[in-house]
N, C-alpha and C positions, 0 to 999 in steps of 0.2 A: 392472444394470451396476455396476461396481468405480469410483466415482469419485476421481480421485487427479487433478485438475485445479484442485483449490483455492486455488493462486496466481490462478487465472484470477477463481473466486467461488469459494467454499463453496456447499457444497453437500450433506447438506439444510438446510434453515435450521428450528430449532427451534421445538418447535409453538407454543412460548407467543408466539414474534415473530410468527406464522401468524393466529394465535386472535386478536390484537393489533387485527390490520390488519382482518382482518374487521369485529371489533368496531362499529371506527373508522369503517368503510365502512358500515355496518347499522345503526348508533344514531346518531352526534351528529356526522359529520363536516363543522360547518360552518368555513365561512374565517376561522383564525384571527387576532387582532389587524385586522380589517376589522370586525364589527359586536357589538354591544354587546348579544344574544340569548343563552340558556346552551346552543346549541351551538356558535355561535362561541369564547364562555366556555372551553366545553370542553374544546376541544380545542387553546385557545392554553394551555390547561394543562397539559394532557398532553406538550405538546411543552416548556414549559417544565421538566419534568421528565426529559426525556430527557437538556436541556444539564445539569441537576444530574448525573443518572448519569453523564454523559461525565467532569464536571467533576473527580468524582470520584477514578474511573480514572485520570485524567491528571495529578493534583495540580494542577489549577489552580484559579490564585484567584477569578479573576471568570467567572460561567458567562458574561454576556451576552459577551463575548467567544469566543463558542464560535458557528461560522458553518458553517449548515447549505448544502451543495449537491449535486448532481446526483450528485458522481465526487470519485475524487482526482485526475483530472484536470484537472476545474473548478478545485477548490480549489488546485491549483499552478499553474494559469494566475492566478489572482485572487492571489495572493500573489510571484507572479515579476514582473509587469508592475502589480502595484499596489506596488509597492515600489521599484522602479529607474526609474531615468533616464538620458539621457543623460549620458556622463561617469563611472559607475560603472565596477565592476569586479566582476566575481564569479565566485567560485572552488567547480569543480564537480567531478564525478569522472567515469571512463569507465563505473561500474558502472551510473549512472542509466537509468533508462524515459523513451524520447522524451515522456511528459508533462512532463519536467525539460529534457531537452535541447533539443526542437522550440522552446518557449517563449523557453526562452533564447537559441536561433539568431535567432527571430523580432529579437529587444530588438537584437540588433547593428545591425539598419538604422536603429534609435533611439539609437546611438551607445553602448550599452555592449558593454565587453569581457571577454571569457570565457575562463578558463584553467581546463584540464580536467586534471586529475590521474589518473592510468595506475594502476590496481592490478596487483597481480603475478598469476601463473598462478591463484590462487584465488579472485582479483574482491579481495583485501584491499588496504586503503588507509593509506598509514605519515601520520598525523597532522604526522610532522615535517616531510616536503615540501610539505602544503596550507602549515604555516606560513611555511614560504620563500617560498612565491610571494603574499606579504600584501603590498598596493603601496600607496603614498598612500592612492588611490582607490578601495580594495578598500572594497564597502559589503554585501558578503553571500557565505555561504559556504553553497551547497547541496547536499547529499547525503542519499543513500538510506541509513534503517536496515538494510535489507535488500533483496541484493541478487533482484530477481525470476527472474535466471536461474541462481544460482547458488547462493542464500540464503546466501552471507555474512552476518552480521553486523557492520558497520561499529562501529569506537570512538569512539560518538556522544559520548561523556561525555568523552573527549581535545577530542575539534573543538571540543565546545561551549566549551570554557575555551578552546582559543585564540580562539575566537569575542568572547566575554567579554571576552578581557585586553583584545584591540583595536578593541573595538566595534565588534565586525561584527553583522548581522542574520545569525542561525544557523535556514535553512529546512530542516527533516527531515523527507523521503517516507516517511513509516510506511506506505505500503502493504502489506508481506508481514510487517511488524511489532506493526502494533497488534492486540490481543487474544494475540498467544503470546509476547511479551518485554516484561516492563515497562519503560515510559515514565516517566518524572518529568521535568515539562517546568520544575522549580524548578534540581532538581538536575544536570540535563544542558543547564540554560542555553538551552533552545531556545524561539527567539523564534516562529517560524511552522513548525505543527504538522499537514501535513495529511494525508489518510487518507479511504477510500473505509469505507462503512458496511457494505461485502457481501461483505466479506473474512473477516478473522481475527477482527473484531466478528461475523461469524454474521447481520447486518442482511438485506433485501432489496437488488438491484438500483437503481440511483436513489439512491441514498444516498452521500454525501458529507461532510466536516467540514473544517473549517480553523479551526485557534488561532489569533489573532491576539495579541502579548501588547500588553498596553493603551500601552507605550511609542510604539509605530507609528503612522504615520497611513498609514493602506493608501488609494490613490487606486482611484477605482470602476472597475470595469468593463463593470456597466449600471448604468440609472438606470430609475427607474418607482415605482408605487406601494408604497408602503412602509407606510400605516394609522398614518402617523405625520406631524403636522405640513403637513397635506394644503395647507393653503392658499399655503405656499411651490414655488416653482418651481425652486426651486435641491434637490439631492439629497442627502438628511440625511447625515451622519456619524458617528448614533448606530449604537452598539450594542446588538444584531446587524440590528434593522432595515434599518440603512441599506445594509447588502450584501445584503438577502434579498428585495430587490424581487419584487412579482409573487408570486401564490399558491402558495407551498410543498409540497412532497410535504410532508404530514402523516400519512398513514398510512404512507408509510415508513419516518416518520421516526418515530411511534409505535412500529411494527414493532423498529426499531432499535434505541430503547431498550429495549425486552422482551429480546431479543437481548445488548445488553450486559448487563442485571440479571444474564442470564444465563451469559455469559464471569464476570463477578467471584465470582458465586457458585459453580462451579469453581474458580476461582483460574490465572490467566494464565501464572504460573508450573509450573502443576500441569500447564495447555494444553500449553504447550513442553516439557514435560518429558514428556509422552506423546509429541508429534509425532515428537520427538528418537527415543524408545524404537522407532517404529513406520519411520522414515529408516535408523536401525542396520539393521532387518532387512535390507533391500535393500545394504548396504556388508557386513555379513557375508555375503550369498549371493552379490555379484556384482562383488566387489572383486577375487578373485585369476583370473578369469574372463580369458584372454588376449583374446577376441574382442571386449569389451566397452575402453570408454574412458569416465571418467566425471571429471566437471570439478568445479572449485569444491573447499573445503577438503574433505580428508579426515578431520579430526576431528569428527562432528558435530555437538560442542557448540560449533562454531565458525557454526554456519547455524543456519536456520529449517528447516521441514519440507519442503523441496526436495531431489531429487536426479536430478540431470542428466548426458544419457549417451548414448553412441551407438553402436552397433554395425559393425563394422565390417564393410564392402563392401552395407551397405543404408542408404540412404537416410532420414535422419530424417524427414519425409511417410509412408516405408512402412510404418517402425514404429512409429509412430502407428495408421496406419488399418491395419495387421492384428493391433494389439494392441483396437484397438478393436471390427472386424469375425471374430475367431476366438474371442479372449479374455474379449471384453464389457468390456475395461478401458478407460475415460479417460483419456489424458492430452493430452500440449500438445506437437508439433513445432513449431520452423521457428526464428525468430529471436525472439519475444515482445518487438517492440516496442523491445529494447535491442539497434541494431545495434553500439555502440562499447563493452556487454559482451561479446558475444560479438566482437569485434574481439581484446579483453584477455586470452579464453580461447582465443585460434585454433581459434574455430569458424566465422566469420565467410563462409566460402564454401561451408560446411556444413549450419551450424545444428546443433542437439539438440533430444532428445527430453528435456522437462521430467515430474518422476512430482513431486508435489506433493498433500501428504498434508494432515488436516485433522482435527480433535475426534474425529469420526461415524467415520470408519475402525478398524478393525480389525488384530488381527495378523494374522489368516487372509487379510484381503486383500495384503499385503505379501507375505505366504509366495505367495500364489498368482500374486501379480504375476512375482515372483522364478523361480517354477519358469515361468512363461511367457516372459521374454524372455532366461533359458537355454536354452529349447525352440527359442525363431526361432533361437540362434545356430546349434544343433546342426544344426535344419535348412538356414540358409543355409550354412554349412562344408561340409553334404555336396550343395545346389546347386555348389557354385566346387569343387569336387573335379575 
């Protein structure tokens, strides 16, 4: 099969992250930070080396501030509702993934309120209207680097300064960002940084991260064993322990970092700059295509390796599953979880078919995708004949 689903995971994941986790599983995986044994030892080592490689990556200063979970879901629910309260105010966009929006619906029965800012026909967002709508009460401005249905590229480095002038908490979904566009969480001002490990990091499934910057105090969201300070009953505050209650994936999070050694030593830029090459192909074969409609900016050094599109008089579901069932190709119909982007892009009663590229892919597989759902047009043109 032709995987081009990568927004969803990546896919394959790199032998060395593979080889990793085995390891991990086969020799020393005991619990770490619970007992004082050298498998325990171990492999609270190895993980502590994982938050160095992140820390890296990300220019951040203090690794223990680097908060391993599940998802970037986890880690935007732990940073949205450990951060506000009643009486806030926080400023979002339409491009987000219900892990940004759902959360934030939720926080309004807890009395904060939410103003959502509209980007234009290509998911983009003018920095100058978040800043108008900044209110007394305004205590955080969240948005996506990238958008998952359209891979836009949002101008996180504008927000963040406005974020900055006015001391706002600046939260940034790297989801379809981290590992193909660099991040600097010094220099683009961003306070809470979270991102899934089994994306554009190359990690396993299971795998999550959230920065927290040391200014915060993030309220929990569970409580439990921590291997820290056992004899109190109250739920520590340190870090990372105190949010990582409860036994760890540690070989995925081993995994992971194998996984990123490996994005830096490519180089992230060199990532996107392929993705980008491998996106072009599909806008050169299928841009002056009347049958075809495709969203999101037309430059592609304006996105990530996304491109989204629909054909006209079939249904995004059919061509999916007869690119999948004729072609052997991958991809993603329907709404992905953003129904207030595609609201942005009047898809919304629609949906599209997402082709979302990744490292492992090839040109051959874009040429082939390309002369494929040229094929369904020609053939559905002459069905409606």
């Amino acid at each position: 099969m032709i995987y081009l689903d990568n927004a969803a995971t990546t896919f394959p994941k790199p032998e060395v992250s593979l080889r990793a986790i085995n390891q991990c599983m086969s020799k020393y995986c005991g619990n770490p930070g619970r007992s004082g044994h050298a498998m325990s030892m171990k492999t609270g080592e190895e993980v502590y080396k994982v938050r160095k490689e992140i820390q890296e990556l990300f220019q951040i200063e203090d690794s223990s501030h680097i908060i391993f979970t599940s998802n970037a879901t986890d880690s935007l629910n732990l940073a949205i509702k450990g951060s506000l309260k009643s009486g806030d105010h926080v400023i979002t966009t339409s491009m987000e993934h219900n892990s940004v929006l759902r959360p934030l619906k939720s926080m309004e029965k807890e009395g904060v309120q939410i103003s959502i800012i509209y980007g234009n026909r290509e998911g983009k967002i003018n920095p100058e209207v978040i800043k108008k709508e900044i209110k007394e009460n305004t205590k955080m401005i969240a948005c996506t680097h990238a958008s998952n249905v359209t891979g836009t590229i949002m101008p996180i480095k504008e927000i963040g300064k406005i974020a900055k002038e006015n001391k706002l908490i600046f939260l940034v979904d790297a989801s379809q960002s981290a590992g193909c566009v660099p991040i600097n969480v010094k220099t683009m001002n961003i306070d809470l940084l979270a991102m899934p490990g089994h994306k554009g990091l190359l990690g396993p499934l299971g795998t999550g991260i959230l920065y927290v910057d040391p200014k915060i105090k993030l309220k929990h969201l569970k409580e439990g064993g921590t291997g820290t300070n056992s004899r109190d009953v109250r739920q520590p505050y340190d870090y990372p322990e105190g949010y990582e209650s409860g036994t760890i994936n540690a070989p995925g999070i081993i995994g992971l970092g194998r996984s990123v050694s490996f994005v830096k030593k490519i180089g992230i830029e060199k990532i996107g700059n392929y993705e980008e090459k491998l996106i072009l192909i599909l806008h050169q074969e299928l841009d002056r295509n009347k049958n075809i409609v495709i969203y999101g900016p037309k430059n592609v050094k304006d996105k990530v390796g996304i491109f989204t599109f629909n054909i006209k008089g079939m249904e995004c579901e059919q061509v999916a599953q007869e690119l999948n069932d004729k072609y052997n190709i991958a991809v993603r119909a329907g709404f992905h979880c953003a129904g207030l982007a595609h609201k942005t892009i009047d898809t919304l009663e629609i949906g599209a078919v997402r082709v979302s590229v990744g490292p492992f892919n090839q040109v051959k597989d874009m040429k082939y995708a390309a002369q494929a759902i040229k094929e369904m047009c020609r053939n559905n043109a002459r069905l409606n004949l």
